[in-house]
C-alpha positions in Angstrom: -15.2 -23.2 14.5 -14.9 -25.0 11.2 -12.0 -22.6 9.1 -9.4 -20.2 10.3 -8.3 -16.9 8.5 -4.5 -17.5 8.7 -3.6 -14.1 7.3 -4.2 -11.6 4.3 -2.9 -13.0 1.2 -2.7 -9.5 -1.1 -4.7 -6.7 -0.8 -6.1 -5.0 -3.9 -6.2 -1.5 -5.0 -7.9 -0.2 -7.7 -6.3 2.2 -10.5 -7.8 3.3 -13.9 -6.8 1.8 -17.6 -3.4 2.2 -18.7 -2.2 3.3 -15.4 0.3 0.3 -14.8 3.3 2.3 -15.5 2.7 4.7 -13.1 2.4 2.3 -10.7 5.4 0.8 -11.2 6.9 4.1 -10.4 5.5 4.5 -7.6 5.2 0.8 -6.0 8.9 -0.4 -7.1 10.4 3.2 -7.6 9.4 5.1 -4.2 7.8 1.9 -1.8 11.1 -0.6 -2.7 8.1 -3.5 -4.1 9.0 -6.1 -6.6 6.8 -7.0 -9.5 5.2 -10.3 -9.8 4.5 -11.9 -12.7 0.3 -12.3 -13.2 -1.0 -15.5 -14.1 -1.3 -15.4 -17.9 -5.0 -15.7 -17.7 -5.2 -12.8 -15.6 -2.7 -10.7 -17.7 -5.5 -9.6 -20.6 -7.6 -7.7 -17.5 -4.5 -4.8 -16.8 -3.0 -4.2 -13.9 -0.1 -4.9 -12.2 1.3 -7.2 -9.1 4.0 -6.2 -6.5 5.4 -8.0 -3.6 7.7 -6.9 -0.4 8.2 -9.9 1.7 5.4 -11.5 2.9 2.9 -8.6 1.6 1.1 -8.1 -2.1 -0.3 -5.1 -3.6 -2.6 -5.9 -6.5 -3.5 -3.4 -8.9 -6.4 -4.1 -10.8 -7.6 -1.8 -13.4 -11.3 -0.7 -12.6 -13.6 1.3 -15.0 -15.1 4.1 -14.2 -12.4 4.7 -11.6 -12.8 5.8 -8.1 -9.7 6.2 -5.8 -10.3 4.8 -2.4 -10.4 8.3 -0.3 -11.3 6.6 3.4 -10.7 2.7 3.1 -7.3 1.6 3.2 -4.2 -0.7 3.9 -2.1 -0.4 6.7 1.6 -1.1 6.6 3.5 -1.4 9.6 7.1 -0.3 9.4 10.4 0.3 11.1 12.0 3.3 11.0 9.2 5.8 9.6 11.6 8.8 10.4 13.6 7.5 7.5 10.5 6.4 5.1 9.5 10.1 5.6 12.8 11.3 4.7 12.8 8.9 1.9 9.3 10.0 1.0 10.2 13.7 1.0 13.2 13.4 -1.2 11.0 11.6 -3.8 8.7 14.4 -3.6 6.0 12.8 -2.4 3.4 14.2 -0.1 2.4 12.4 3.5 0.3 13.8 6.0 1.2 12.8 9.8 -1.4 11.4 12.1 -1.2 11.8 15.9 -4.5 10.2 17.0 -3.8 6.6 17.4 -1.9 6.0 20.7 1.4 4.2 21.2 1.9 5.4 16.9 4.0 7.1 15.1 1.8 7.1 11.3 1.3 9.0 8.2 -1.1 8.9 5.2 0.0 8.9 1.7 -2.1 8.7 -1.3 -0.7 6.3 -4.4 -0.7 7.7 -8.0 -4.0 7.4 -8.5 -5.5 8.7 -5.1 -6.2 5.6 -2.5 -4.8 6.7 0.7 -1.9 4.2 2.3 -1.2 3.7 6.1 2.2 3.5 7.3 2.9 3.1 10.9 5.6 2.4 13.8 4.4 1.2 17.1 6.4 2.9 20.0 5.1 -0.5 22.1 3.7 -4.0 21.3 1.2 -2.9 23.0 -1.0 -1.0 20.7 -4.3 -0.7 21.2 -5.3 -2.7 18.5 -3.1 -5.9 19.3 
């Protein structure tokens, strides 16, 4: 093999025009994400940038707008007991999940409707790894 995918460098979500705000509520606000600072020839396009460790969200602004109802990130986390807590007193809405094996996970939709995975593995050995 000639290249290696080392790891995912952002992943992008789409949101529609003049929604950057609302994101900021919701990314920084509820999620505990920082805002990065766009390149300044990317700033003129909308959208918004956050970081929480070694993982980026970009939002890019996307006309016509379609939230992304199936396809979706998946954020592993410890503790989900407490992001659900944390989730509820925010007044956002989850959904819990009991099909994948070994996984405590819920679904949450952003702002704007794009669904978000968030997960706790009760093993390393998920079926996945």
């Amino acid at each position: 093999m000639l290249f290696l995918i080392k790891a995912i460098d952002h992943i992008q979500l789409a949101a529609p025009k003049g929604s950057e705000s609302r994101a900021r509520d919701f990314f920084i606000g509820i999620l505990g994400f920082t805002e990065l600072e766009k390149p300044e020839a990317l700033k003129k396009r909308g959208g918004v940038w956050f970081s929480n460790g070694e993982i980026q969200i970009h939002i890019g602004i996307e006309e016509p707008f379609f939230p992304s109802k199936k396809a979706h990130p998946a954020f592993e986390v410890k503790k989900i007991e407490e992001l659900k807590r944390h989730l509820k007193t925010n007044y956002v809405m989850f959904e819990e999940d009991i099909h994948l094996p070994n996984a405590h996970r819920i679904f949450v939709f952003d702002p704007f409707g794009n669904r978000l995975e968030f997960l706790e593995w009760q093993s390393k050995e998920g079926p996945c790894r």
